[in-house]
C-alpha positions as CSV (number, residue, x, y, z in Angstrom):
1,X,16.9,-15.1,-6.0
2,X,15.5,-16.2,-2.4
3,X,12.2,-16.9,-2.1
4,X,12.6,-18.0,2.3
5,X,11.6,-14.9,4.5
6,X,12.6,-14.7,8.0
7,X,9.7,-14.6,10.2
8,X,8.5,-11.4,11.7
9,X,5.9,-10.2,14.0
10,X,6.2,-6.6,14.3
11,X,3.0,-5.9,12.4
12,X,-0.3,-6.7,14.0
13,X,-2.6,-7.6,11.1
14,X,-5.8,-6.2,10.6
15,X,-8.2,-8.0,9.5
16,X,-11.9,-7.1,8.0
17,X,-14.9,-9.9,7.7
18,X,-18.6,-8.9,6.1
19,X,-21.2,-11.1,6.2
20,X,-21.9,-12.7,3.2
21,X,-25.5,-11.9,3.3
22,X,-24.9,-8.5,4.4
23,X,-27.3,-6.3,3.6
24,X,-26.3,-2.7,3.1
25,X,-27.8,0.6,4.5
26,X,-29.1,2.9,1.8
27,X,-28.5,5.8,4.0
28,X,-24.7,7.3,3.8
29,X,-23.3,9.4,6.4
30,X,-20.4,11.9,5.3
31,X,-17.2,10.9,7.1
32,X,-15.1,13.3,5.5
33,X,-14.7,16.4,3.2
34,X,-12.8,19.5,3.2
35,X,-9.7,20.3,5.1
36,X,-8.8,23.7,5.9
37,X,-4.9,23.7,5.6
38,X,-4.6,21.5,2.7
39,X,-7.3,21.7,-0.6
40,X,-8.6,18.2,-0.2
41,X,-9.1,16.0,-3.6
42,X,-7.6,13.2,-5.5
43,X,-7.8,10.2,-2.8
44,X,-6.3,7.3,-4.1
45,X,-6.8,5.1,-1.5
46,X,-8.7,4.7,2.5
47,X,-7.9,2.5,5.3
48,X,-10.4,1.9,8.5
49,X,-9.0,1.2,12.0
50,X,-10.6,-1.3,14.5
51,X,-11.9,2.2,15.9
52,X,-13.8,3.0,12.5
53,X,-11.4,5.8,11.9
54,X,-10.7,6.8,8.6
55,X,-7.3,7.0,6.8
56,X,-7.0,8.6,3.2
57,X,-4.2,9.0,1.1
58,X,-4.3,12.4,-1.4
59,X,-2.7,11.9,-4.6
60,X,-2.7,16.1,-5.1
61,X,-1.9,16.8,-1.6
62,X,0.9,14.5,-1.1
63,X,-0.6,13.6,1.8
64,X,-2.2,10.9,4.4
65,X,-5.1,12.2,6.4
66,X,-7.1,10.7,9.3
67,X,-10.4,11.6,9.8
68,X,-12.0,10.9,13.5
69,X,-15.2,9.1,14.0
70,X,-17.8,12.1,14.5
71,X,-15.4,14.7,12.9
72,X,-15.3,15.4,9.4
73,X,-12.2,17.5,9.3
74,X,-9.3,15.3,9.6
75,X,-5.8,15.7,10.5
76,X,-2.1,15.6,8.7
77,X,-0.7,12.2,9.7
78,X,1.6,11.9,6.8
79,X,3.2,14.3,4.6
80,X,4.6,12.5,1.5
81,X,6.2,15.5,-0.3
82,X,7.7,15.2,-3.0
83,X,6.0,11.6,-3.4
84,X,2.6,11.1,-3.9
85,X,0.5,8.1,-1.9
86,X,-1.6,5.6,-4.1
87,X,-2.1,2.9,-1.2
88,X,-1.8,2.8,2.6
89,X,-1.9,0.2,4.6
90,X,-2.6,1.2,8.8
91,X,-1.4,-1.3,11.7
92,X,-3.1,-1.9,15.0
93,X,-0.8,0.7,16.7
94,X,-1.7,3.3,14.0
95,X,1.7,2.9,11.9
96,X,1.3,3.6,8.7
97,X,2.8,1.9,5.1
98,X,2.3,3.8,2.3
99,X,3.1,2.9,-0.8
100,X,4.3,6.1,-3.0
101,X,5.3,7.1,-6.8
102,X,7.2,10.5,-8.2
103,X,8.1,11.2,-11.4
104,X,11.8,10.0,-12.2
105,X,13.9,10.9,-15.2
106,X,13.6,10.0,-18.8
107,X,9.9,9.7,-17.9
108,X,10.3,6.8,-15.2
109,X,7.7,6.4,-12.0
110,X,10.2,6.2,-8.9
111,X,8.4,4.2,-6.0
112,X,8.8,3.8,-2.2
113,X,7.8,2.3,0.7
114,X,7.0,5.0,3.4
115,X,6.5,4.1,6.9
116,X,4.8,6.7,9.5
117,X,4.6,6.1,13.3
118,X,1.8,7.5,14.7
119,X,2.4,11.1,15.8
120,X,5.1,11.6,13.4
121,X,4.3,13.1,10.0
122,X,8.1,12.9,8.2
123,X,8.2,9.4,8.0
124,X,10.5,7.2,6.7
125,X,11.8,5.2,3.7
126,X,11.6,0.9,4.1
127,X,12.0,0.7,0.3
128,X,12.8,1.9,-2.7
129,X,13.4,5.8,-3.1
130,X,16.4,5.3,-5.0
131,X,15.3,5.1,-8.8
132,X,13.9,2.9,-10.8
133,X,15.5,0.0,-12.0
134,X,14.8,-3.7,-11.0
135,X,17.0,-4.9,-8.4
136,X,15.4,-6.2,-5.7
137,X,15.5,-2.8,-3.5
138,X,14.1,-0.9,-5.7
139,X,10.6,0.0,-7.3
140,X,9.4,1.7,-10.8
141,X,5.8,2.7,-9.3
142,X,4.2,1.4,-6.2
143,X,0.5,0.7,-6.9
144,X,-0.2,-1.6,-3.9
145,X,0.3,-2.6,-0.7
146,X,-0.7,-5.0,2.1
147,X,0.6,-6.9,5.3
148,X,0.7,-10.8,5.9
149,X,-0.1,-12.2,9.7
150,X,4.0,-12.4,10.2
151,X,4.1,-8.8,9.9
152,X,5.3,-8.6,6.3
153,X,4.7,-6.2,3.5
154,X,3.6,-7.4,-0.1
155,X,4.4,-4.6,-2.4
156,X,3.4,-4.3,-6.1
157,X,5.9,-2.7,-8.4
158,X,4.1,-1.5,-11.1
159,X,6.3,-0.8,-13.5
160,X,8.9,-3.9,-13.0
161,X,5.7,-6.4,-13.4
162,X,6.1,-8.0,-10.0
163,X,5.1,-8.3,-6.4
164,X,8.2,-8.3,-4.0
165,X,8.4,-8.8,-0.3
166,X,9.9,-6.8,2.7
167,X,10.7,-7.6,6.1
168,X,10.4,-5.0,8.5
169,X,12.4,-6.5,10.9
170,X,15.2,-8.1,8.8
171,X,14.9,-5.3,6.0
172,X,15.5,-8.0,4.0
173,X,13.8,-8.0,0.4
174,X,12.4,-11.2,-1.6
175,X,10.8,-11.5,-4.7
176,X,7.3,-12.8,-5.1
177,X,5.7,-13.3,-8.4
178,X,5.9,-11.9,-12.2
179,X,8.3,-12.1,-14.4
180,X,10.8,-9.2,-13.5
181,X,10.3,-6.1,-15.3
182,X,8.9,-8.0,-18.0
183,X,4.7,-8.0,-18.7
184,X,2.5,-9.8,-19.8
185,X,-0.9,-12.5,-19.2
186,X,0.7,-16.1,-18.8
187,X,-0.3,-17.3,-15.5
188,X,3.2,-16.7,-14.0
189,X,3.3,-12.8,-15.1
190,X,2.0,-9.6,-14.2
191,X,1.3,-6.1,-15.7
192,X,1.3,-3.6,-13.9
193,X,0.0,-4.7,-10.8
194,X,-2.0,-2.4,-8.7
195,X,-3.9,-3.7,-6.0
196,X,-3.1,-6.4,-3.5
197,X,-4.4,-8.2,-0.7
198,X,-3.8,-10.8,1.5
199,X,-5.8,-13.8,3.4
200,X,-5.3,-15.6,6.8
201,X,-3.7,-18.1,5.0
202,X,-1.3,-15.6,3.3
203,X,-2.6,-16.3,-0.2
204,X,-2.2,-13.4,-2.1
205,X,-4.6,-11.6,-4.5
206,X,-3.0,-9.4,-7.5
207,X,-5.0,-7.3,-9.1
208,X,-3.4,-5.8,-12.7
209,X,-4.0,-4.4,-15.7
210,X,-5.0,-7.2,-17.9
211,X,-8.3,-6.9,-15.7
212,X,-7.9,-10.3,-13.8
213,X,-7.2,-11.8,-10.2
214,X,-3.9,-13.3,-10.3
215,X,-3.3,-15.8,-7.4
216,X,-0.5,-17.3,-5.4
217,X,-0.3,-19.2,-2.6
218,X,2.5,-18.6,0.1
């Protein structure tokens, strides 16, 4: 399978940098909590803007909600149905990726890649949505995603053991790291990835269920 991506710039990446000796405030402020046309619970995942505006995806809702600085009742900016969010991922236009899982046949976890432009809640489908199986455009789970500096989304596969990558320009899919529906903890597999993220340098960081960082450089 390829492993060259065309390059893409559609995506403006968002970056976040603490201070290493940052020193936290013991005071909390509520941000969010409580939504009047939706019972709010089960967030699986949030996502801050350069505005410090809140994004958070509801597992139980099947939903992405956006809570305002200063307000604590948010608004519907994405409604998954029948697919439920586990990871978002907000540009610097407010276009959201959302990585999503519903329950398949035979007990399989269908995935998908859902994108939302702001001020449209339907959304719709980059990736996967069609089963699961393990070709290259398709995805058993979706427990992660993130976006490179070129504009391109890393996407962990749960259930196939891999991370793959999509082109939002060239729609073109590529295959990053694991073994292909196969698990396990040799340095070159995965199982069942959830979490990823990526540097400046596009080095990405897996994190899966053997409880360890698994690392690749671009």
């Amino acid at each position: 399978m390829s492993t060259s991506v065309p390059t893409s710039t559609t995506t403006a990446l968002m970056t976040t940098r603490i201070c290493p000796n940052a020193t936290w405030n013991n005071t909390y402020t509520v941000v969010g909590g409580g939504y009047s046309a939706v019972n709010y619970g089960s967030i699986t995942d949030i996502f801050v803007d350069a505005n410090r505006n809140v994004y958070a995806s509801s597992y139980a809702n099947m939903a992405i909600m956006k809570f305002f600085v200063g307000n604590i009742n948010p608004i519907l900016v994405g409604n998954s149905m029948p697919y439920m969010p586990m990871a978002i991922y907000v540009d610097a236009a407010g276009t959201i990726y959302s990585c999503e899982i519903r329950n398949g046949l035979n007990g399989s976890t269908q995935g998908r890649v859902q994108q939302y432009v702001a001020g449209n809640t339907t959304g719709t489908t980059l990736l996967g949505g069609t089963g699961c199986n393990n070709t290259l455009t398709s995805l058993c789970g979706c427990g992660g995603i993130n976006v490179d500096k070129q504009g391109q989304l890393y996407v962990s596969d749960t259930y196939n053991n891999r991370v793959v990558l999509f082109n939002v320009s060239s729609k073109v899919v590529n295959y990053v790291f694991g073994t292909n529906a196969v698990f396990g903890s040799s340095p070159n597999q995965l199982t069942k990835p959830w979490s990823i993220s990526v540097d400046a340098n596009n080095n990405v960081y897996v994190f899966d269920n053997f409880i360890q960082s698994q690392y690749a450089t671009s």
